[in-house]
TIMIVEX-566281 format. One record per residue (C-alpha): x, y, z; residue in one letter. Coordinates in steps of 0.05 Angstrom, whole numbers, padded with zeros to 5 digits, always signed. Example, Ala and Ser with C-alpha at 12.3 -4.5 7.8 and 13.67 -1.06 7.14 Angstrom:
# residues 2
+00246-00090+00156a+00273-00021+00143s
This chain:
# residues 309
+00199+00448-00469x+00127+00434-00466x+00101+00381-00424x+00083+00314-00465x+00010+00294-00468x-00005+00261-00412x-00058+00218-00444x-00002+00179-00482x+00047+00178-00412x+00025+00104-00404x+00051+00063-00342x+00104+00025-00322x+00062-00023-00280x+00058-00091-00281x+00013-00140-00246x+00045-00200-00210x+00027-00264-00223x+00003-00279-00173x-00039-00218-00156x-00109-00253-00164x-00087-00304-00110x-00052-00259-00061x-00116-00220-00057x-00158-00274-00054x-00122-00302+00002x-00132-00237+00041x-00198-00243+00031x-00206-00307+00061x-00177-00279+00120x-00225-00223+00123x-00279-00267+00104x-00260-00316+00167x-00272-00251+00221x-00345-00228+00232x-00360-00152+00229x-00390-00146+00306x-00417-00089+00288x-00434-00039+00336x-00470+00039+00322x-00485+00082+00362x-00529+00142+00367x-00491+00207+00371x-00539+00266+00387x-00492+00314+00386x-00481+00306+00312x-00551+00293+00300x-00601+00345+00268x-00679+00342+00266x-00672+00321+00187x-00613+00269+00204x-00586+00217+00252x-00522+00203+00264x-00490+00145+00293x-00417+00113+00306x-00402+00045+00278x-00348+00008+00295x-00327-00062+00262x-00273-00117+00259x-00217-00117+00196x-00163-00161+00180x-00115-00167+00242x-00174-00158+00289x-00168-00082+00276x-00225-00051+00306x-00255-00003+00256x-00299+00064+00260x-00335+00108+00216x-00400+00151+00218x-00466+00130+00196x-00515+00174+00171x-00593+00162+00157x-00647+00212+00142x-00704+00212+00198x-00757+00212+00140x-00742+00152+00104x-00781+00103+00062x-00731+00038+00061x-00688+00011+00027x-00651+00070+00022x-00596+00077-00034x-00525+00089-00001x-00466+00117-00017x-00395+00113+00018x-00343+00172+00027x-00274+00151+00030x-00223+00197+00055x-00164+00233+00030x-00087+00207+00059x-00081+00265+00098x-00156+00274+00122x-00205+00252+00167x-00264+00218+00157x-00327+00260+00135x-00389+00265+00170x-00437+00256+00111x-00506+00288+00139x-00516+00320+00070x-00522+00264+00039x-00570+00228+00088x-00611+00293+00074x-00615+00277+00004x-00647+00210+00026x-00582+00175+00025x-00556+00122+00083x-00485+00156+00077x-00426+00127+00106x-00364+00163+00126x-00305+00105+00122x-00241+00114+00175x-00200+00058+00158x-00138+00037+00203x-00103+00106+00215x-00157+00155+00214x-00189+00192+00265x-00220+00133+00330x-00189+00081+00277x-00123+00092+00308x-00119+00050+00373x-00077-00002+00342x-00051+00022+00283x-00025+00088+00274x+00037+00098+00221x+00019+00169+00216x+00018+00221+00150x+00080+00222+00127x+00083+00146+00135x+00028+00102+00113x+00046+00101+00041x+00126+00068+00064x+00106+00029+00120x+00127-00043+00116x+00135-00024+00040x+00192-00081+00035x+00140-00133+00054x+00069-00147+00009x+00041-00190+00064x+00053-00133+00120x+00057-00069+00084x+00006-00019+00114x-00046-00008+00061x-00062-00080+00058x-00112-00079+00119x-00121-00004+00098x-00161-00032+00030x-00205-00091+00070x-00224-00032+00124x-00251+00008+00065x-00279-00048+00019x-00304-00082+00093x-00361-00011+00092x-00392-00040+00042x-00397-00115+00078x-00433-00065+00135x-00477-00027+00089x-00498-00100+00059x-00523-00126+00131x-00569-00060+00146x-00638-00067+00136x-00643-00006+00109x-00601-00003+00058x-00611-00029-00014x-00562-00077-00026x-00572-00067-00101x-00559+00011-00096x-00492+00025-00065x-00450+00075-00088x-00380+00097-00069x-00344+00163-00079x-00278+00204-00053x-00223+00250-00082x-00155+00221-00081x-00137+00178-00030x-00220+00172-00027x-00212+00167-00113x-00167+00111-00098x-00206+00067-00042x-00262+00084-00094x-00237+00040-00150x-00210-00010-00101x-00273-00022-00076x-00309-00017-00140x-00270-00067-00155x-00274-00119-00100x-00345-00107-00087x-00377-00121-00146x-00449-00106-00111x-00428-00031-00118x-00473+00001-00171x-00438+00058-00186x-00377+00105-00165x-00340+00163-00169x-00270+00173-00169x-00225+00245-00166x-00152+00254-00179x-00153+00181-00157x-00081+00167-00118x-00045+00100-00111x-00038+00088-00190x+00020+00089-00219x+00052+00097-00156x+00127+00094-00185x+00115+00138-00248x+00079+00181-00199x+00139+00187-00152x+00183+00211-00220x+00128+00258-00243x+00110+00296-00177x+00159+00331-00124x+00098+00332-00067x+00077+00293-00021x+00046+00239-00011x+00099+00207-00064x+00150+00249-00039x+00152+00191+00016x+00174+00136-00029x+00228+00180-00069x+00260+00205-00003x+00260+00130+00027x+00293+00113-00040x+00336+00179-00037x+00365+00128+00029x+00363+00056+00011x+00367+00060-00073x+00393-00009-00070x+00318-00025-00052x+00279-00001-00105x+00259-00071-00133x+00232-00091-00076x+00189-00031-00066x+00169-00034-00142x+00145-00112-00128x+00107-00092-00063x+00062-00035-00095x+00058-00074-00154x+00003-00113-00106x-00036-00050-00084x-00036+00000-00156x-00105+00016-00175x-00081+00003-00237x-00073-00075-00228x-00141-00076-00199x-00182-00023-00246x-00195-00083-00295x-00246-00122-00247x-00288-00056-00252x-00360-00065-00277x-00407-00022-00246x-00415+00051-00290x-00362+00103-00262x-00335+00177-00270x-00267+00195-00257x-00246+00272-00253x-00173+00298-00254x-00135+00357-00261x-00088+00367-00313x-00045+00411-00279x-00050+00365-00207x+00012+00362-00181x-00001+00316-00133x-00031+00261-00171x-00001+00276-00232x-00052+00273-00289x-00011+00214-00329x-00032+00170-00277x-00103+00188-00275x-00106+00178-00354x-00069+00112-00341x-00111+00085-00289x-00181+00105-00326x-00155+00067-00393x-00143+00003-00338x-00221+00015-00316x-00259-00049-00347x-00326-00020-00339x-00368-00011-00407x-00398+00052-00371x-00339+00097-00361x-00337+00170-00376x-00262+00212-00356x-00271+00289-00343x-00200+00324-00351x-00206+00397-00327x-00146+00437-00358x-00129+00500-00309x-00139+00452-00248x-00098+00422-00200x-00113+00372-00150x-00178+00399-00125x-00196+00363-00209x-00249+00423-00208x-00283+00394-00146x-00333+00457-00142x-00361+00450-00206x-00362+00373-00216x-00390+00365-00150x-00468+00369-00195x-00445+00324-00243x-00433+00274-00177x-00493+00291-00150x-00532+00273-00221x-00494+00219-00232x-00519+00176-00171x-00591+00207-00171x-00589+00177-00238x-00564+00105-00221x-00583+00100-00147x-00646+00136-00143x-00669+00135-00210x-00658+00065-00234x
């Protein structure tokens, strides 16, 4: 039987009603906890086009973040900046090509990743069920403020055009992309690929493969829990969040990803409430969403609205 079009798959998510609240609440919190942030130079990684540097900062539950910072040594500020947001399963990137295309590129580690794991550390399998009965404890929640706290970083560096942000990354990065798209609405543009954490449920029925293979097999043990799982990620779906999107954005997918099944993708760019939206679905791709080829249209996408404009 062929495989229904996934354009029309839909969602079953549903916002809460109080989802405008709960985040704004963790907000506050954030909000309430200075960066103290620190960067250091890192030779090692440097190059005579680009220096590097470690950053570290504070996040919600006075989790000390890291990341790398990259700036090109030939620079005539403000710089436009973009932010790389990593996959669930990798580490943080080391953007140098980026600063050599007169970028200030940030490579994001939130809670979990690589020197972002002192104090919390669920591990891959893990981060996607842990504390997954619990909204107010479940592990992505200070996962989202360390990503959307980059661009709080970015916005306190003199060199950095507060007006020309950008943020990328392919799907966990597609994800924190929209999140912070949408809870930063001093991002000028982004770009999103085979973004994960939409649709999370659907997801888990459509796809066999990890990631979501975490929440079916927690299911597979403790059924009787399902509601309250489906209530906690209700909170932290793309989906619910996609509408606050303004900024102009491209989303990439695969329709044959079997990861982040391509239903979701579809579902999660129709949620997108940006007027400046454009969806590229690759047929004969899988999770990669053609990454090769649509790495140019990235690349002329923010030349175009963070050099350009």
């Amino acid at each position: 039987m062929p495989r229904p079009n996934p354009a029309t798959y839909g969602t079953s998510v549903t916002k809460p009603a109080d989802f405008d609240d709960f985040w704004a609440n963790v907000e506050a919190q954030a909000a309430r906890m200075p960066l103290n942030a620190t960067l250091t130079p890192v030779p090692m990684r440097s190059t005579p086009a680009v220096e590097v540097f470690e950053v570290h900062y504070d996040s919600l539950d006075g989790v000390r973040i890291a990341g790398w910072y990259c700036l090109p040594r030939q620079r005539r500020q403000p710089l436009p900046a973009i932010v790389v947001y990593p996959g669930y399963i990798s580490e943080p990137t080391l953007p140098k090509n980026l600063a050599a295309q007169g970028y200030a590129a940030f490579g994001a580690a939130p809670r979990g990743k690589l020197r972002s794991n002192g104090q919390f550390n669920p591990g891959y399998p893990g981060l996607l069920i842990h504390n997954i009965l619990d909204s107010n404890t479940y592990g992505y929640r200070g996962f989202y403020v360390d990503a959307w706290r980059v661009i709080d970083f970015l916005s306190e560096q003199p060199e950095v055009n507060v007006n020309r942000i950008g943020v990328t990354g392919g799907s966990q990065g597609g994800a924190l992309t929209l999140l912070a798209a949408a809870m930063r609405p001093q991002i000028a543009a982004a770009a999103a690929a085979a973004p994960y954490l939409a649709g999370m449920m659907d997801a888990a029925q459509l796809t066999h493969t990890t990631p979501y293979a975490e929440i079916v097999e927690y299911l597979r043990l403790y059924p009787e829990r399902e509601p309250q799982v489906r209530e906690t990620l209700a909170y932290f779906d793309c989906i619910n969040f996609a509408g606050r999107i303004r900024c102009p954005i491209i989303v990439n997918i695969g329709l044959q990803d079997d990861v982040c099944p391509p239903e979701t993708g579809y579902a999660v760019f129709e949620a997108i409430g940006s007027r400046d939206k454009k969806l590229y679905a690759y047929d004969g791709y899988g999770h990669d969403a053609n990454a090769y080829a649509h790495g140019a249209v990235i690349d002329a996408f923010f030349r175009e609205h963070l050099q350009n404009a």
